[in-house]
C-alpha positions as CSV (number, residue, x, y, z in Angstrom):
1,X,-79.2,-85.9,55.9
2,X,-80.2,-85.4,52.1
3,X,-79.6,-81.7,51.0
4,X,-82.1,-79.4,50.6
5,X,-82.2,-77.8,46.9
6,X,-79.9,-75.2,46.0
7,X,-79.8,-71.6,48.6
8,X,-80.0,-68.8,46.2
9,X,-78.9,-65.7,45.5
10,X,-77.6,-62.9,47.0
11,X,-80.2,-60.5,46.3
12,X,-81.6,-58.5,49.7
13,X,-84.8,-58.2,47.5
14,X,-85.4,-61.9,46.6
15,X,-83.6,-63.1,50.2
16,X,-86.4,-61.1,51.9
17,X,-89.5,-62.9,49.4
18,X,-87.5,-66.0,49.9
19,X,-87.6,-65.6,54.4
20,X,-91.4,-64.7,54.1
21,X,-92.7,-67.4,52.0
22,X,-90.8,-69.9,54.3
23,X,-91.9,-68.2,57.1
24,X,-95.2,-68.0,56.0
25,X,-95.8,-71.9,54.1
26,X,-94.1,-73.6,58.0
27,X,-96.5,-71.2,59.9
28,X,-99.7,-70.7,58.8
29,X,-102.5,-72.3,60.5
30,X,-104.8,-73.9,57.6
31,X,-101.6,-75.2,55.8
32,X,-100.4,-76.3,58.8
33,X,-103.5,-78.3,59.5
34,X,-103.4,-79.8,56.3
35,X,-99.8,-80.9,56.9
36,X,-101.1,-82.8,59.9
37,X,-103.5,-84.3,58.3
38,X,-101.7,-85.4,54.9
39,X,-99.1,-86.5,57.2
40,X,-101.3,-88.8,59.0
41,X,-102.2,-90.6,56.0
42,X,-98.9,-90.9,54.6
43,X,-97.6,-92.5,58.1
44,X,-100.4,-95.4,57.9
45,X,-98.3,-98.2,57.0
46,X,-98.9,-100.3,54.8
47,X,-97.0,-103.5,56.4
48,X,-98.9,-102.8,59.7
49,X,-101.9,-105.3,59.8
50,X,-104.0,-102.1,61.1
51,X,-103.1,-100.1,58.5
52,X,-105.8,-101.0,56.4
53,X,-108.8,-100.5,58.5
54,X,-106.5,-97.5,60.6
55,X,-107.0,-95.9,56.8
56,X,-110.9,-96.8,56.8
57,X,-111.6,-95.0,59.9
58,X,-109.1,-92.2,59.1
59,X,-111.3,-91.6,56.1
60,X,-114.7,-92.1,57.2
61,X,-114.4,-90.0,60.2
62,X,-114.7,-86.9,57.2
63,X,-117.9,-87.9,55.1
64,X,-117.2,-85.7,52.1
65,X,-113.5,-87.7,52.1
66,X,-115.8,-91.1,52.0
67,X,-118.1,-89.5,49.3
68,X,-115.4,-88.1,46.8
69,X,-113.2,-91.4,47.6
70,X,-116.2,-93.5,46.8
71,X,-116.7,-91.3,43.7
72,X,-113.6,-92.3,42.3
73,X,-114.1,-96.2,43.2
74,X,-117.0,-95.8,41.3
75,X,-115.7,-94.9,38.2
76,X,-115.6,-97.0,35.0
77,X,-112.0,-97.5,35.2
78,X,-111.9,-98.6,38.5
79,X,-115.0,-100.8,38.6
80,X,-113.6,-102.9,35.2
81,X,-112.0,-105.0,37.6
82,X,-114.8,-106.6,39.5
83,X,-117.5,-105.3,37.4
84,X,-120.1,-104.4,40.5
85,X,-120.7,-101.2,42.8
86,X,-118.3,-100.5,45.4
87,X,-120.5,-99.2,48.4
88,X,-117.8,-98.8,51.0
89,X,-114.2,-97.6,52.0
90,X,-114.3,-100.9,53.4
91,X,-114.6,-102.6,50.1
92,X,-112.6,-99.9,48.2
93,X,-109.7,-100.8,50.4
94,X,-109.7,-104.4,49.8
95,X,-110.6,-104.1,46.3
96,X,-108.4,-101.3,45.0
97,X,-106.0,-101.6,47.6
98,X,-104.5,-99.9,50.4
99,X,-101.8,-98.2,48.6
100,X,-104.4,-96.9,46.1
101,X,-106.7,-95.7,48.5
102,X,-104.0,-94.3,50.7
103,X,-103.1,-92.0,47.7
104,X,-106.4,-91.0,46.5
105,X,-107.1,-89.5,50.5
106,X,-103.5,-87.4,49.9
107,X,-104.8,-86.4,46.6
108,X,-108.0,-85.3,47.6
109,X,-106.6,-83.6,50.8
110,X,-104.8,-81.4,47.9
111,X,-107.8,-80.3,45.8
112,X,-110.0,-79.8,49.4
113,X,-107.3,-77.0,50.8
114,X,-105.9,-75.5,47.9
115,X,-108.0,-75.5,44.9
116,X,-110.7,-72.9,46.1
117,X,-108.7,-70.0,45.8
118,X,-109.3,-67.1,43.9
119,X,-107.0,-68.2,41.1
120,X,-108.7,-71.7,40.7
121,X,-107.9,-72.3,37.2
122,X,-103.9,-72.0,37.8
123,X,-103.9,-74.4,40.9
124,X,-106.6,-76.9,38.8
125,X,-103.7,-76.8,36.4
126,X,-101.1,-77.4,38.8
127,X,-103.3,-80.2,40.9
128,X,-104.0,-82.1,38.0
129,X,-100.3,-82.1,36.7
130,X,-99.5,-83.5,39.9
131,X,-102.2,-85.8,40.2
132,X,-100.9,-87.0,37.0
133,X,-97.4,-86.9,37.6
134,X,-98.5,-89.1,41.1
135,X,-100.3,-91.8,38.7
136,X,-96.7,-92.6,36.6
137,X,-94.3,-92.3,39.6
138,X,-96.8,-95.5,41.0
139,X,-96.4,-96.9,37.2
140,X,-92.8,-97.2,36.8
141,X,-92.1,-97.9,40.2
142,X,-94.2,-101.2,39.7
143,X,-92.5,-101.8,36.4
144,X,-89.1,-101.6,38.3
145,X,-90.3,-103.5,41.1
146,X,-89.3,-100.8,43.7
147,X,-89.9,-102.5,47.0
148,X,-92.5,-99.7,48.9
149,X,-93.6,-98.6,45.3
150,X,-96.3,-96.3,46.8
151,X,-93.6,-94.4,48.1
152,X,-92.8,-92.9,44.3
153,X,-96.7,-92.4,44.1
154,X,-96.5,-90.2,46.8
155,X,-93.3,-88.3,46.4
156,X,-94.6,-87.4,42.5
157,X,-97.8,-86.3,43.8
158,X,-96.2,-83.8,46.4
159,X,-93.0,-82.8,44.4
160,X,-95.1,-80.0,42.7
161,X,-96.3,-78.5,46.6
162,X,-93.8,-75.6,46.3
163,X,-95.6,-74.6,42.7
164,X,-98.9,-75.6,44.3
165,X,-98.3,-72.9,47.7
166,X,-97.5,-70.6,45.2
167,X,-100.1,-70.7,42.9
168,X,-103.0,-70.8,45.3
169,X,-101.4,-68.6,48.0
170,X,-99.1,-66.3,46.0
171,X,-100.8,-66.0,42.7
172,X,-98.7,-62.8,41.5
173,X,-95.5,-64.3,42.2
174,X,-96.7,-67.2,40.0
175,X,-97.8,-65.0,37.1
176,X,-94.0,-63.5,37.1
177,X,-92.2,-66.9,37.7
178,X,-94.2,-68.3,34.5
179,X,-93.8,-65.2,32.2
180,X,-89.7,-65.5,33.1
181,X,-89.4,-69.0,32.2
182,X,-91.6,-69.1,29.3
183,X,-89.3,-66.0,28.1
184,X,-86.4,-68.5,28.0
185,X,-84.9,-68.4,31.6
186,X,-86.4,-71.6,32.6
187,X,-88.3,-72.3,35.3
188,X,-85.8,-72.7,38.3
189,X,-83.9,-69.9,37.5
190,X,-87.1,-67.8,37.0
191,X,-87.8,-68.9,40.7
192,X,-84.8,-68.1,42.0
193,X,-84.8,-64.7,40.4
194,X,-88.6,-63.4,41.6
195,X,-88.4,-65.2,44.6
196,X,-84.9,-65.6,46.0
197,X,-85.7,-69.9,45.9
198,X,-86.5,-73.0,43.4
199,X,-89.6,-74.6,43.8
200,X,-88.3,-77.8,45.0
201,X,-86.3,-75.8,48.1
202,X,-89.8,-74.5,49.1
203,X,-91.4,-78.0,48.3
204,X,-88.5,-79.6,50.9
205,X,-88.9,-77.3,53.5
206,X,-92.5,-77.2,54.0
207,X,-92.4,-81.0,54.0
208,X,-90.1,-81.2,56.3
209,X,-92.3,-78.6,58.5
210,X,-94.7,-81.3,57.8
211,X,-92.7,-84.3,59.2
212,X,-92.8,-86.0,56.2
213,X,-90.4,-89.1,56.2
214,X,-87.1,-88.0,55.1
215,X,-86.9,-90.5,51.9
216,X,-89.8,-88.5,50.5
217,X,-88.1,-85.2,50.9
218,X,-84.9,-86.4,49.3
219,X,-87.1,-87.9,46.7
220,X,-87.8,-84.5,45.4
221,X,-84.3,-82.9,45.6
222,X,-84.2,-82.0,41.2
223,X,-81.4,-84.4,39.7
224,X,-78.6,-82.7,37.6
225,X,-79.1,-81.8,33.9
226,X,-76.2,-84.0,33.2
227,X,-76.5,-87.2,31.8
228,X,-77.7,-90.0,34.4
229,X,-76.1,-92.1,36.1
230,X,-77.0,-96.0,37.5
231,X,-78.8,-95.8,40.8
232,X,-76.7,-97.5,43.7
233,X,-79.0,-97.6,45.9
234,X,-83.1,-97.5,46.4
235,X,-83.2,-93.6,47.0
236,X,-81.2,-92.7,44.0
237,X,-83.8,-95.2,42.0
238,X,-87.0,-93.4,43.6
239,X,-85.0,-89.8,43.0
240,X,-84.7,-90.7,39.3
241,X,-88.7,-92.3,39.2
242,X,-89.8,-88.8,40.4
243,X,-88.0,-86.8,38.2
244,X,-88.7,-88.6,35.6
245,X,-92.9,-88.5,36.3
246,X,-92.6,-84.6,36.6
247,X,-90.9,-84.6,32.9
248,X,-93.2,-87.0,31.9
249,X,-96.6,-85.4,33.5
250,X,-95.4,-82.0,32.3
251,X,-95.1,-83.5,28.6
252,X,-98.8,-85.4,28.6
253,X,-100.2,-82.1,29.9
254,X,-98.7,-79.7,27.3
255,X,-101.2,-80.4,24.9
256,X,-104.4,-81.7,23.9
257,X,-103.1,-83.7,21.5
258,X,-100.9,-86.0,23.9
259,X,-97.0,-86.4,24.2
260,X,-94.9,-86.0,20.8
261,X,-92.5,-88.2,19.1
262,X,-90.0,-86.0,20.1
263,X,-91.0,-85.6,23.6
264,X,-90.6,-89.4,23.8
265,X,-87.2,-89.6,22.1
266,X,-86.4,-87.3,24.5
267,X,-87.3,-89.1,27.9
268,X,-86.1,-92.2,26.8
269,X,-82.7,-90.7,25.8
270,X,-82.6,-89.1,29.7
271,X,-84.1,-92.3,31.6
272,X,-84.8,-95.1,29.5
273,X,-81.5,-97.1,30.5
274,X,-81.7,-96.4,34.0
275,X,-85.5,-97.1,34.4
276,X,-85.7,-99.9,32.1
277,X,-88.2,-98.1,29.9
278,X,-88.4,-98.5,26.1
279,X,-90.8,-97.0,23.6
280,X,-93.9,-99.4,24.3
281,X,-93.4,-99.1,27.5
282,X,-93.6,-95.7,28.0
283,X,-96.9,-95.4,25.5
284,X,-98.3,-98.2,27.8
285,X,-97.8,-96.2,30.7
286,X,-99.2,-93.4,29.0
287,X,-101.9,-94.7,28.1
288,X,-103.7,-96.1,31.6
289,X,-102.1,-93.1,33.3
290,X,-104.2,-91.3,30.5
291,X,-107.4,-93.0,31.2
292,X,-107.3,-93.1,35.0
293,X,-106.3,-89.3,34.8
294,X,-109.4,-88.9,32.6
295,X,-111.8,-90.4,35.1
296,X,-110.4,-89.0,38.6
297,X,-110.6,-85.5,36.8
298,X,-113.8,-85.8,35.7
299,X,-115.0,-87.6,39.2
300,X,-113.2,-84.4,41.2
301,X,-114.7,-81.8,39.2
302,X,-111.3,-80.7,38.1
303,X,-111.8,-80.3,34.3
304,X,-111.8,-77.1,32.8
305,X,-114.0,-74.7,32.1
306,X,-116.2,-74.8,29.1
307,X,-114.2,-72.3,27.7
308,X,-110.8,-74.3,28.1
309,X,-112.6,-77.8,27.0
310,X,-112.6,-79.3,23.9
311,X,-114.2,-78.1,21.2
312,X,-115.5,-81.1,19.9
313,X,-116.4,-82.7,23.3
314,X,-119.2,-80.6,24.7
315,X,-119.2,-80.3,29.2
316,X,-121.6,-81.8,31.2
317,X,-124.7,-79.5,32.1
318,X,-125.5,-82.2,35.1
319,X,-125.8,-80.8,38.5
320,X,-122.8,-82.7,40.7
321,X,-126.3,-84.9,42.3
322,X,-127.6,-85.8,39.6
323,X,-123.8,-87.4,38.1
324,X,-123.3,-89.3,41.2
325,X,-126.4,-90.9,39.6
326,X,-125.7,-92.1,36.3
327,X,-124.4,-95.6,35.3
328,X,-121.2,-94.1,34.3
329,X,-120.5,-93.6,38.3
330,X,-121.8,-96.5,39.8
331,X,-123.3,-94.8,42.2
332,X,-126.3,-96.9,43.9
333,X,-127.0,-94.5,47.3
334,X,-129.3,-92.0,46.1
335,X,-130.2,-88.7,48.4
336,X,-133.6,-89.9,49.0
337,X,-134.5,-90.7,53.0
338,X,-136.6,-91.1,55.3
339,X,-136.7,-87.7,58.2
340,X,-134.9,-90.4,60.0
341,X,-132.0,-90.5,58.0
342,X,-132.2,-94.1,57.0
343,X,-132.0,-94.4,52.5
344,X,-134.8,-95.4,51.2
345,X,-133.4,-97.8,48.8
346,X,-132.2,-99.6,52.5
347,X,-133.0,-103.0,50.9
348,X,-130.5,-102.6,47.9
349,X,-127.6,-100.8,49.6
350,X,-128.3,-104.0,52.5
351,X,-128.2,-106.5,49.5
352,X,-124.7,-105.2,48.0
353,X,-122.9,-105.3,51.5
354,X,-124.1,-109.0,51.6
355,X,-122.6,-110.0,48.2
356,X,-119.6,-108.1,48.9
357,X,-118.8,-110.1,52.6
358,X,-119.5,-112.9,50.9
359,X,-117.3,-112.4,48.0
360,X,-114.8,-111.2,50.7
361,X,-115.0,-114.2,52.8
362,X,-115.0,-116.4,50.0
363,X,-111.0,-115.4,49.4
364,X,-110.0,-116.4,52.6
365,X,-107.4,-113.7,52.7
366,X,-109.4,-111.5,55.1
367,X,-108.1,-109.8,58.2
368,X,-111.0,-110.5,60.8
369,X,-110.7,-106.9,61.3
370,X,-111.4,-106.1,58.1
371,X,-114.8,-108.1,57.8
372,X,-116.2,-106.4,61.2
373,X,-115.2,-102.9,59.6
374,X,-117.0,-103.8,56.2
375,X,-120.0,-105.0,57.9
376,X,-120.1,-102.0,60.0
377,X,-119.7,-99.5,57.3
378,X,-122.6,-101.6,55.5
379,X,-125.2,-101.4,58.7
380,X,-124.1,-97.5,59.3
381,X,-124.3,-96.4,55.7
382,X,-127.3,-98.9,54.7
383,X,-129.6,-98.1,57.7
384,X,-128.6,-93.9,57.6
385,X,-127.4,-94.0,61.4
386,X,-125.6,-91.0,62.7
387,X,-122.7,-93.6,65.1
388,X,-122.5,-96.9,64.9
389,X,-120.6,-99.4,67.0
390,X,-119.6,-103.2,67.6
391,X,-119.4,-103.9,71.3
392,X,-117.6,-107.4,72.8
393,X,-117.3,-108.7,76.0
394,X,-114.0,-108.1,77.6
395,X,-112.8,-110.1,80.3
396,X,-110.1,-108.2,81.7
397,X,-112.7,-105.5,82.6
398,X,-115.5,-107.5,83.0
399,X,-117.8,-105.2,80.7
400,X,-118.7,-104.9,77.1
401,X,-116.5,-102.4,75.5
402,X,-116.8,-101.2,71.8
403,X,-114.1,-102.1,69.5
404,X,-114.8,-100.7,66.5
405,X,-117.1,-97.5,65.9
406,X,-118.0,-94.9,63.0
407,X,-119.6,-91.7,62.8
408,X,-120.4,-88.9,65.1
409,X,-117.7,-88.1,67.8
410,X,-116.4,-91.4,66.7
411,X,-113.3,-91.6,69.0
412,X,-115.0,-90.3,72.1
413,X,-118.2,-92.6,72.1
414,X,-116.2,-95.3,70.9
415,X,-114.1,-94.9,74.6
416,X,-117.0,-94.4,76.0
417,X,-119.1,-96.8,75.1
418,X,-118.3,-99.2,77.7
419,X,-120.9,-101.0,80.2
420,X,-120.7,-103.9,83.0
421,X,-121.5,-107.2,81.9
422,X,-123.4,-108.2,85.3
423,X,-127.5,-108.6,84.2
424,X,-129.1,-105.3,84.8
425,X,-132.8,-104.4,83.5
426,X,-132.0,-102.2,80.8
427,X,-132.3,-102.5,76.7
428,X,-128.7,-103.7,76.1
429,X,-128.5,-106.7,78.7
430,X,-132.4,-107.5,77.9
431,X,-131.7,-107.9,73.8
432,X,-128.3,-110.1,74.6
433,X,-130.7,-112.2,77.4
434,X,-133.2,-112.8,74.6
435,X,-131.2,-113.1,71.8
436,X,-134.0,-110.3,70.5
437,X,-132.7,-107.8,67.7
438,X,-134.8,-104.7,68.4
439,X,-135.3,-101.6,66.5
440,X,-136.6,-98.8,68.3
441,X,-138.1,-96.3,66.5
442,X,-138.7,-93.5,69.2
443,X,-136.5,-93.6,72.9
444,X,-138.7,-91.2,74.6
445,X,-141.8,-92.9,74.7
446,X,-142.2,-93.7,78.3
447,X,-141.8,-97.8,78.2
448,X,-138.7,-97.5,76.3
449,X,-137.1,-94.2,78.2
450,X,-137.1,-96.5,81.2
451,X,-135.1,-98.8,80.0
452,X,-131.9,-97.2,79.2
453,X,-129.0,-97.0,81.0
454,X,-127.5,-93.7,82.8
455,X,-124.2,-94.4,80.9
456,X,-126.2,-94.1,77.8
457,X,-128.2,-91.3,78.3
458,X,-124.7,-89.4,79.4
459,X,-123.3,-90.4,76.5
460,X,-125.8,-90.1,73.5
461,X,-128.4,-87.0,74.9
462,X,-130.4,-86.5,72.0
463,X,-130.7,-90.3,70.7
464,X,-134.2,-90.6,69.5
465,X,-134.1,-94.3,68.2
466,X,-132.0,-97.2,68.1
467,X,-131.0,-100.7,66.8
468,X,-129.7,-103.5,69.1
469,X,-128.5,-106.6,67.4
470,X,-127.0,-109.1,69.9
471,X,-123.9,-110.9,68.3
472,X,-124.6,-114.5,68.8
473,X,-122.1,-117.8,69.6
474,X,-124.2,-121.0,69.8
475,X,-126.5,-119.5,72.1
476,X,-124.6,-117.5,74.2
477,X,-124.2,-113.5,73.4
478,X,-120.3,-112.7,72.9
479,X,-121.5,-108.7,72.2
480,X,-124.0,-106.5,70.0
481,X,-124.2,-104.3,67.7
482,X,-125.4,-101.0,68.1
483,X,-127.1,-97.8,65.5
484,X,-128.3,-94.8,66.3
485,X,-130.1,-91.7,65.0
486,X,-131.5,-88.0,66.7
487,X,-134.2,-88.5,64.8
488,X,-137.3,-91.0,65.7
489,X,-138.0,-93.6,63.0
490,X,-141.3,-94.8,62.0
491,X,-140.7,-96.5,58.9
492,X,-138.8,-98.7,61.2
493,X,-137.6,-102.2,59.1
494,X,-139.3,-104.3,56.4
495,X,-138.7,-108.2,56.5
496,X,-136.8,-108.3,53.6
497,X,-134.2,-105.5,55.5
498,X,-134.4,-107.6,58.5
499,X,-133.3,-110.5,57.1
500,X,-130.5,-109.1,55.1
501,X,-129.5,-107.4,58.6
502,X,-129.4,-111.0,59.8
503,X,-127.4,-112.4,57.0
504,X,-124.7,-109.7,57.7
505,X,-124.8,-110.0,61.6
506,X,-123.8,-114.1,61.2
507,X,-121.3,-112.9,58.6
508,X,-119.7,-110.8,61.2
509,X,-119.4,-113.2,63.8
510,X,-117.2,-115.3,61.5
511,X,-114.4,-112.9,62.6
512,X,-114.6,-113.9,65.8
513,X,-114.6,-117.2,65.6
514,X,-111.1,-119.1,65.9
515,X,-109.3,-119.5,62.8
């Protein structure tokens, strides 16, 4: 097993600090809730053909994730590379990629749990160096061709946890650890001395508290201030790419003005050999992490206070609303609907998931998966339902059974959303019989309330309308798809909706046709 960062001193005082802040960061509830989650994110493998839309779901089961992920899709720096809106997590996976994605959520888990403390301004500092820090680990581990490059990405992002904890949790301790080392003591020292342990000890063991994989944990273990040696073996190489991003994300951060000459001269001298970094490279590297930085901060809220900006760059006076709106974003869902729930600007939101199938399908490097989740996302998002599902026959049960779901109680309705696939007189078997795609804008009214099944009314008690597309093969109904709402909906569906709706519905069944 890797070793965990130096054990400190001898100090009763600092050994005492040093038991309660380990005892405290491995126990506490909220933090160990977050470790849950961020560790369920960082298992989703990549390599696994689920992974990708395992991810999805992962992220739009929490709709302020989806919203701030989307955010940051929609940025200008992002969206240079296909030069159109990116409506869905669906589309932000394929487009951006999974790795991207992947990191973002971890990110985001970050500035969600720890950045509204009462010392916000130190952990926006400390989040952002990270975030940074996260951005050239994934750099350089692509310029060395580090096979599971995301791996550095996420190792820089969570090296800095221990000075994180500390800073939103233990704010004093902070103060004293950052008055020592900028007295001259430097910063692990001044750790060890006010709180009996470096940072990177506390960063190890709460990650381990957090099963984190075990490369990621050695990953952060500081190297020696010696001179460097040649890696011999792909955790020494991802050991020296994270060490070398916290250097290099503390130096871009310093000041306003950017990294100095000599700050350069200086990482190149430590890792330049080793990492196969010259001077262009490294300003080229500094330069897209620069503007990405720029535009997550920006999309997450996380610049500084007017006080602490620019002088000659005055901060935005927009309400966070009204910036989702402008061009700059890319954001095309606006806050207006219906009482129902459904957007009004259904027609557009319906158009965009069109052109982005079909620019998915026209790759031909889809997972089948994949296409049923974007379409999905599309319909639920598009039309404002509150659950949505795709239901197929299966013949091993004889019944339709759902296989893919989003929204409310996702996991549960999704299980039980299951029904026999013997005729009976009810909405679901009558639309799949007729081939009829029905929207039904109130449930209770007495024609309609007769006509749904016990299993739904069980499941869904306060569904007040509905939309039943069968999924068609030739002429024969292989499954439906299903949207609902606790709301009635009058404005029910204009022809140019419906058709759209159709256009996506025959897109979807080209996942299920053999390949």
């Amino acid at each position: 097993m890797p070793s965990t960062p130096a054990d400190p001193p001898d100090s009763a005082e600092t050994a005492q600090v040093r038991a309660r802040l380990v005892h405290a960061f491995s126990k506490d509830g909220d933090l160990l809730s977050l470790g849950v989650a961020v560790a369920r994110v960082v298992e989703l493998a990549s390599s696994d053909d689920e992974g990708a839309e395992n991810l999805a779901y992962y992220v739009l089961a929490d709709v302020a994730l989806t919203q701030k992920i989307l955010r940051i899709a929609n940025t200008v720096f992002y969206r240079s590379a296909v030069n159109a809106p990116i409506p869905t997590i669906s589309r932000a996976i394929f487009v951006l990629g999974f790795d991207t994605v992947r990191t973002t959520a971890l990110a985001l888990l970050l500035v969600e749990n720890l950045s509204n403390s009462a010392h916000a301004e130190a952990v926006r500092k400390e989040i952002v160096e990270a975030l940074c820090a996260s951005l050239i680990g994934r750099e350089v581990a692509r310029h060395v061709s580090l096979a599971g490059a995301e791996e550095a990405s996420i190792a820089s992002l969570f090296a800095r946890l221990g000075r994180l904890l500390i800073a939103s949790h233990e704010h004093p301790l902070h103060d004293q650890i950052r008055v020592l080392a900028d007295g001259g003591l430097g910063l692990t020292q001044a750790a060890i001395r006010v709180m009996g342990c470096s940072y990177e000890f506390l960063t190890a063991t709460v990650l381990r508290a957090w099963n984190f994989p075990e490369s990621i944990v050695a990953a952060v273990d500081p190297l020696p201030p010696s001179e460097l040696a040649p890696a011999k073996s792909r955790a020494e190489t991802l050991r020296q790419i994270v060490s070398f991003s916290a250097d290099a994300a503390q130096a871009m951060r310093a000041s306003a003005t950017g990294v100095t000459a000599a700050q350069g001269a200086a990482l190149l001298r430590r890792y330049g050999k080793y990492l196969q970094l010259d001077q262009f490279r490294i300003k080229e590297i500094f330069a897209v992490v620069g503007r990405e930085l720029d535009e997550i901060v920006a999309a997450l809220n996380l610049a500084p206070p007017p006080s602490a900006a620019a002088p000659n760059k005055p901060a935005s006076t927009l309400p966070n609303a009204l910036r989702l709106a402008t061009m700059e974003t890319g954001a095309i869902d606006s806050n207006e609907r219906y009482e129902s729930g459904k957007p009004i600007g259904a027609r557009s939101l319906l158009l965009t998931g069109v052109q982005v199938a079909t620019q998915m399908m026209g790759t031909g490097k889809y997972k089948p998966g994949e296409l049923v989740l974007l379409i999905l996302e599309t319909l639920y998002s598009s039309l404002g339902f509150r659950f949505a599902t795709v239901c197929t026959f299966d013949p091993a049960s004889n019944q339709f059974r759902a296989v893919a779901a989003i929204g409310e109680q996702q996991a549960e309705r999704k299980q039980g959303f299951r029904f026999p696939a013997e005729s009976r007189e009810d909405v679901f078997h009558l639309a799949m019989e007729n081939q009829a795609d029905l929207m039904i804008e109130e449930t209770s009214s007495g024609a309609i309330a007769r006509l749904i099944p016990d299993w739904h009314r069980a499941l869904f008690s306060d569904t007040r309308s509905m939309m039943v597309l069968p999924l068609l093969q030739g002429n024969r109904a292989i499954g439906l798809f299903y949207g609902d709402r606790n709301q009635p909906a009058p404005e029910g569906i204009t022809s140019d909706e419906a058709a759209l709706i159709k256009t996506l519905t025959a897109q979807m069944m080209t996942a299920f046709a053999p390949r």
